[in-house]
N, C-alpha and C positions, 0 to 999 in steps of 0.2 A: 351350822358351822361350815366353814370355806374351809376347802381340799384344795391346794395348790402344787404345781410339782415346779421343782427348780433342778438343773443341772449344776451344782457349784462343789464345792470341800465344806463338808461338815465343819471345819473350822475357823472359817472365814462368815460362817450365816449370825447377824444379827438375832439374838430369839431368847422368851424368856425363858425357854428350858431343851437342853440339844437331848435328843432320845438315844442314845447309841445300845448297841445288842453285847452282850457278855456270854459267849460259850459257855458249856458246863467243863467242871474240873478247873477253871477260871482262865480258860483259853481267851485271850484277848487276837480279833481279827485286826487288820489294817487299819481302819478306820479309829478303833480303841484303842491301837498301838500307836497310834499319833495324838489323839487326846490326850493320853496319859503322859506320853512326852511333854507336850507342849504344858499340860499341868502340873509339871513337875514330879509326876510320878503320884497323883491322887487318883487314880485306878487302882493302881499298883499296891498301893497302902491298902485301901479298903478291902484287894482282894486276899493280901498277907493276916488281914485280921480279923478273914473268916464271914465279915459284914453282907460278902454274895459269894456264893461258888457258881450261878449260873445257870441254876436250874432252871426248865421251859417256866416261864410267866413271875418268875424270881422279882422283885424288882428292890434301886436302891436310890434313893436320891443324896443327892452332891452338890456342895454349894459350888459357885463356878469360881473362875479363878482368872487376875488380870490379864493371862496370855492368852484367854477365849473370851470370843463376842459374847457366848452364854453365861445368861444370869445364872443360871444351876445348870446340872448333868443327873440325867434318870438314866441308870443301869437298869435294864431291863435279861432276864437270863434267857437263853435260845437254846439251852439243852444242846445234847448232844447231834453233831452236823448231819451226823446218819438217819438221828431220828426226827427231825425236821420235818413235820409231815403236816397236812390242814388242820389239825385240830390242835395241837399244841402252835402254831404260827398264828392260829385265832387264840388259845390261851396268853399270847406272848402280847398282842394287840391288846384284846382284853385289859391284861395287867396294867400296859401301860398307861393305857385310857382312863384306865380308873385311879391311879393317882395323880393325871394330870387335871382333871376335872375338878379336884379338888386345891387345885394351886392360885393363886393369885394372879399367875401369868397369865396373857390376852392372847401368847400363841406357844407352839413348839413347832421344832423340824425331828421328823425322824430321818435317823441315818441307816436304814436300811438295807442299802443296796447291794452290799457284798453277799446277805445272806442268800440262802438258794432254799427253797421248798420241792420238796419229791415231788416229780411228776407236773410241775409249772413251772411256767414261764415269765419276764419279767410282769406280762400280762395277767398271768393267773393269779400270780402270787399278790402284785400291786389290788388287783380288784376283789380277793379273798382282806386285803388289811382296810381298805377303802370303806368295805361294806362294814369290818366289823366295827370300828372307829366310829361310822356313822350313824349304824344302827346302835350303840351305845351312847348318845344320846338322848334316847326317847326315852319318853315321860310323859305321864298318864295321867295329869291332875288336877281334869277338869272342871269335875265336881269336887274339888276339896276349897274346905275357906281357905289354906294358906296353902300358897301358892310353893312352888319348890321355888329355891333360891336360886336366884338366875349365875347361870356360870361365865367365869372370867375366859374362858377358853375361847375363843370368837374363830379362829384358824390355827390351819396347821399345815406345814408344808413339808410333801416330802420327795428328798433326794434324790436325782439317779442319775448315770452315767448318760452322757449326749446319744450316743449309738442306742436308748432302747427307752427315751425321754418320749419319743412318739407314742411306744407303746402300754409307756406307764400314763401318759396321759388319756389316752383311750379307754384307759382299764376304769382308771377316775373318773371321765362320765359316764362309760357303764353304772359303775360303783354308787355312782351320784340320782342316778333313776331309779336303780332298784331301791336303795334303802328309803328314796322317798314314795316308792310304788307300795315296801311294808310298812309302811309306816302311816300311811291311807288303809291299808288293809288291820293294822291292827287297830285304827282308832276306834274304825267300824264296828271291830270283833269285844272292844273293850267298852261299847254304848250299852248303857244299861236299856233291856227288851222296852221299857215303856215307852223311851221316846225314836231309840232301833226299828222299826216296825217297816212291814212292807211299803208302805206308801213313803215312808223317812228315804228307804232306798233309791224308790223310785223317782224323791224330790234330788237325792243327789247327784242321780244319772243326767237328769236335768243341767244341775249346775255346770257338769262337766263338762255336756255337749255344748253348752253357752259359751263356753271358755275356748273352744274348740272347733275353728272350721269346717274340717277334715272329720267331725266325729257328729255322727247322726241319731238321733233316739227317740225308741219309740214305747211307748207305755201301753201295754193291755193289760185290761181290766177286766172286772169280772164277766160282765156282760160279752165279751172278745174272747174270754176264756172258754165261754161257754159255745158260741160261735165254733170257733176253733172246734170244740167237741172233745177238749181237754177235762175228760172227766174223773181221772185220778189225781189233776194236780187241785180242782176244787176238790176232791172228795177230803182230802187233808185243811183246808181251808173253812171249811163249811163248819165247823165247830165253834170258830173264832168270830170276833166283831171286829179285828181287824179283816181289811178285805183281802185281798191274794192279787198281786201285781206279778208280768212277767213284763221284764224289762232287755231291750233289745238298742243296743248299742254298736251301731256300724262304724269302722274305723278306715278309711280307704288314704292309704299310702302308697298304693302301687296303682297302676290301672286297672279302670273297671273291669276289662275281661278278665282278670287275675281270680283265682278262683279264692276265698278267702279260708284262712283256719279259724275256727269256731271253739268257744272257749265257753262250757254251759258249768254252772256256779250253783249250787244246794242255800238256797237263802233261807230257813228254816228263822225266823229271826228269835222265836222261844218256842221250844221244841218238851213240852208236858208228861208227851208219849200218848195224850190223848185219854182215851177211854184205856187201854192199856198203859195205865199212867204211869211213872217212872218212882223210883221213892225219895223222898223228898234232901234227901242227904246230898247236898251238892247238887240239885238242880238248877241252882241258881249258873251255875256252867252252862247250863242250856241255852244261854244266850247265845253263844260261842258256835250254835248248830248252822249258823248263819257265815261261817268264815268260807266256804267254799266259794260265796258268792261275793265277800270281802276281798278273798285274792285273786279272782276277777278283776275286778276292780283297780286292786293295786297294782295287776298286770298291767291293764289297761293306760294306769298312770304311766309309768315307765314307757313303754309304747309311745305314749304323747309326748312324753321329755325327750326320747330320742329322736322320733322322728322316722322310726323304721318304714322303711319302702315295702312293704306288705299289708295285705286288706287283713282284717282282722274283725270276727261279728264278736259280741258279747249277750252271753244269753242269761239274768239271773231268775230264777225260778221260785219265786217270795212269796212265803206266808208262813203264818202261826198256828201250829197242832195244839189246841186245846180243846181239853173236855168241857161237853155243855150238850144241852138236851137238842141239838141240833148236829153235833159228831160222828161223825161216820164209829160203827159199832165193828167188832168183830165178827165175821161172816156177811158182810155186804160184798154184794160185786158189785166193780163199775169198771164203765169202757173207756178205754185211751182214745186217745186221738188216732192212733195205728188204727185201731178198728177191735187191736188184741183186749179179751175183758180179764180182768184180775179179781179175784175173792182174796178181799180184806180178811187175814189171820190175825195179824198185828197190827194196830194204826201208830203201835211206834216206830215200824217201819216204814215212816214214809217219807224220807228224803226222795227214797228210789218211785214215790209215786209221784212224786211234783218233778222231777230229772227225767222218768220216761214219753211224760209228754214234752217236755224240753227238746229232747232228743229228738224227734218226730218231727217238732219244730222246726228243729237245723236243717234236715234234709231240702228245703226250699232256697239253701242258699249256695248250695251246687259245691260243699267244701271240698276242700284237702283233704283236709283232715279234724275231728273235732276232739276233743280231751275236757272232758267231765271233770268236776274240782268239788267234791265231795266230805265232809266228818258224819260218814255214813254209816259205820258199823262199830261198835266196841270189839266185837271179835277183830280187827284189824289191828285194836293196839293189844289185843292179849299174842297177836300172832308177832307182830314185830315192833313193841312197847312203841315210844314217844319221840325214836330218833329217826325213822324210818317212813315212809309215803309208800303205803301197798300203791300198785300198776297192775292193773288188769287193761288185754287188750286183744281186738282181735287183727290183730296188723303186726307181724314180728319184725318188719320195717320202723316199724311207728313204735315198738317197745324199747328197739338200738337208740332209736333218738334221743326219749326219754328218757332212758338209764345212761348215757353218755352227757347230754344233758344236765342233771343232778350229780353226777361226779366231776364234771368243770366248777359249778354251781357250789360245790358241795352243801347239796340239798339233796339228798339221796333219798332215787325210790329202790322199790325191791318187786320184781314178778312176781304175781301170783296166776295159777294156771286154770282157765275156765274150761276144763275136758266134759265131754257132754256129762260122764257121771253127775256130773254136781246140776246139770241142767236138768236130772228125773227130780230133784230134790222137789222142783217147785212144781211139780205136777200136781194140779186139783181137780177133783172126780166133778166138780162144778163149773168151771168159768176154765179159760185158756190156761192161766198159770197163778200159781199163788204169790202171795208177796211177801213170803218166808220160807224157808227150806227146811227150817230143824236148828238144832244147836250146833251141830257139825258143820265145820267150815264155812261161819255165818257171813264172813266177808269176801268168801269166794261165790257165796250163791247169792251175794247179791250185785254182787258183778253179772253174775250169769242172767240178771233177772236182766239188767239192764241192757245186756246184748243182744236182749230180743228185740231194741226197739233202734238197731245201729246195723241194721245188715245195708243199707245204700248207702255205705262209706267206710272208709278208717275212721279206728274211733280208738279211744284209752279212756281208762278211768282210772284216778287218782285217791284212793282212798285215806283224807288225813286226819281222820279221825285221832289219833294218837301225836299229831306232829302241827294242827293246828297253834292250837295255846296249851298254858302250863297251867297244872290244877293245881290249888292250894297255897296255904302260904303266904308269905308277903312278893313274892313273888310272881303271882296266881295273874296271868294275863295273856291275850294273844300273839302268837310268835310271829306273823307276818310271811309263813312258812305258805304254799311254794312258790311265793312268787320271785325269789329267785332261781327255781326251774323251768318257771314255764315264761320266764324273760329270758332263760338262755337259749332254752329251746326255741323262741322266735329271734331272737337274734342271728342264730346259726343257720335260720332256714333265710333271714335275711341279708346272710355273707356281710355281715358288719362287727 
């Protein structure tokens, strides 16, 4: 679909359907105070007779009338002006979207401009409606025989005053990266595990560098893993007959002496639990173990559409936990690439074994800063359910970014605190450290596991376990969740 912005009068645009906002209590702003004039007063009617009062994501459609270019008029309600805030402005987007999608007409204009959102600016507000518009489009229907029916809706263009047209334009191709950065990220996360697999990964990374001057890649395989001395990210691997790929994707937008931020990705692509195996109700979700390294990816894409003037590495860390008489057992140690050795408690914990030689990894390439992108723990959505992105971090620099970040973004994380208590949890009378702590603050000690292996840099972990994708239902799919954080937060480190 084409996002376009135009500076003109809502009542002068050509379109098959003008989108105007209707206050609660059936407050009509300027914009609807001129439509209804010029229509004769068919606002005015339909709000005498109850048909909308206004409420946030309300909506009403209108046939149009000969003194408007518009073939129809969609009332859409905006609630109350005080309560105006990102979640009811994405409820209001939403609404709209969804009855336009279903119209005949090949475009609409929204007239949006008068409204105001708390806390944003033409910018915030234009690239919060941008993304939601956009990303309500997707559609997931690859493998079905019938195909979904293709929509009339081809563009949309929306209004704004000349004095802040620059900055609603700006917002638009932000707006226009990320939703296609999630959108790569959730295709990935929506691949059924058989043809998803470490090497499927690895062949994409491929494509992308192909497509891409400026974007360099490199594939290690088993044999390099082993080299390397990456012996916890095969100890997760070695179960499976898929092989374990780590995939290593350079992005250089700025100059080489730039020191670049490093972005390390959890690609579990079917996650069993192993020998410690998982129960079988909803494991088919296990595919989905693999989105860390998905929105990676999707960051990545974004990055490439804009063009950002910053180096940027991509680390994803891939393979398949499955039981088979060659799987790492409960009570094995094996040693990382640090040198640190770990005793296997749990081998369904092991995101955090194939991410701490990841980590180790990164140090070679002299970052900034790196930020781990994980669906690491369940304790993480019992701590802060489905709407939230745990952040552990040992940088309180690097934590401001993040959580300022995700509230531009609104893709919010939330602190969690790695105080050494939590770091005795993983004490083992055997090997350096274990790779379980106990039931107690299961997604804070596993942060902690992994700060063992990030003292030569800033570093953050992303825990989204809960915030990836959605369980169950007809609805049940990947959310493309954070790569609208972790593209705002390179955006801002790139002043663009």
């Amino acid at each position: 679909m084409e996002l376009v912005v135009k500076s003109v009068a809502a009542e002068s645009v050509k379109t098959a359907t003008l989108v105007i906002a209707i206050g609660e209590e059936r407050a009509l702003g300027a914009i609807a105070s001129k439509i209804d004039g010029l229509s004769g007063g068919l606002i005015s009617a339909a709000l005498k007779r109850g048909d909308i009062v206004g409420r946030a994501g309300q909506t009403l459609l209108l046939p149009g009338v000969p003194a408007l270019k518009a073939e129809r008029l969609l009332l859409v309600g905006s609630g109350k002006d005080e309560e105006l805030a990102d979640r009811p402005w994405r409820k209001l987007a939403s609404a709209a979207y969804g009855v336009l999608k279903n119209l005949g007409g090949s475009d609409a204009v929204f007239a949006f401009d008068e409204l105001t959102v708390k806390g944003r600016d033409a910018y915030g507000r234009t690239r919060l409606l941008a993304e939601t518009l956009l990303d309500g489009e997707y559609v997931f229907d690859r493998f079905k025989s019938k195909k979904a029916d293709p929509r009339a809706l081809q563009k949309i263009t929306l209004l704004t005053g000349k004095s802040s047209q620059a900055d609603v334009e700006r917002a638009v191709t932000h707006a226009k990266a990320i939703a296609s950065g999630m959108s790569f990220t959730k295709d990935l996360g929506n691949l059924p595990p058989n043809l998803c697999h470490p090497s499927f990964l690895a062949e994409a990374a491929k494509s992308l560098s192909k497509a891409h001057k400026n974007l360099k890649v490199e594939i290690h395989d088993e044999k390099k893993l082993k080299e390397l001395g990456m012996g916890a990210f095969l100890a997760v691997a070695q179960g499976s007959a898929q092989p374990p790929r780590l995939i290593v994707l350079n992005y250089q937008g700025a100059k080489k002496s730039e020191q670049p931020y490093v972005l390390v990705g959890k690609g579990i692509t079917f996650d069993t639990g192993g020998i410690s195996i998982k129960p079988a109700a909803g494991m088919d979700e296990m595919k989905y173990d693999m989105c860390g390294a998905a929105s990676v990816f999707g960051t990545l894409r974004a990055v490439l559409e804009l063009e950002l003037p910053i180096n940027l590495v991509c680390l994803m860390a891939c393979a398949e936990n499955m039981p088979s008489d060659r799987a790492t057992r409960p009570g094995d140690i094996v040693e990382t690439m640090s040198g640190q050795t770990v005793e296997i408690l749990n081998t369904d914990a092991e995101g955090r074994l194939v991410l701490c030689d990841a980590l180790t990894y990164a140090e070679r390439f002299n970052p900034r800063a790196v930020i781990d992108i994980a669906t690491l723990t369940g304790a993480c959505v019992v701590a802060l359910g489905g709407h939230t992105t745990g952040l552990m971090s040992n940088n309180e620099a690097l934590v401001g970014q993040l959580l300022e970040a995700g509230k531009q973004a609104d893709d919010r994380c939330w602190q969690l605190p790695l105080f050494e208590e939590y770091q005795e949890q993983l004490d083992s009378p055997f090997a350096d450290i274990a790779n379980i702590g106990g039931p107690k603050g299961g997604a804070i000690t596993a942060g902690c596991f992994l700060s063992r292996f990030t003292k030569a840099y800033e570093w953050a972990h992303l825990d989204i376990a809960g915030t990836a994708w959605v369980s169950g239902g007809k609805d049940k799919g990947a959310t493309g969740r954070p790569v609208p954080l972790l593209t705002q937060y390179l955006l801002d480190r790139a002043g663009v």
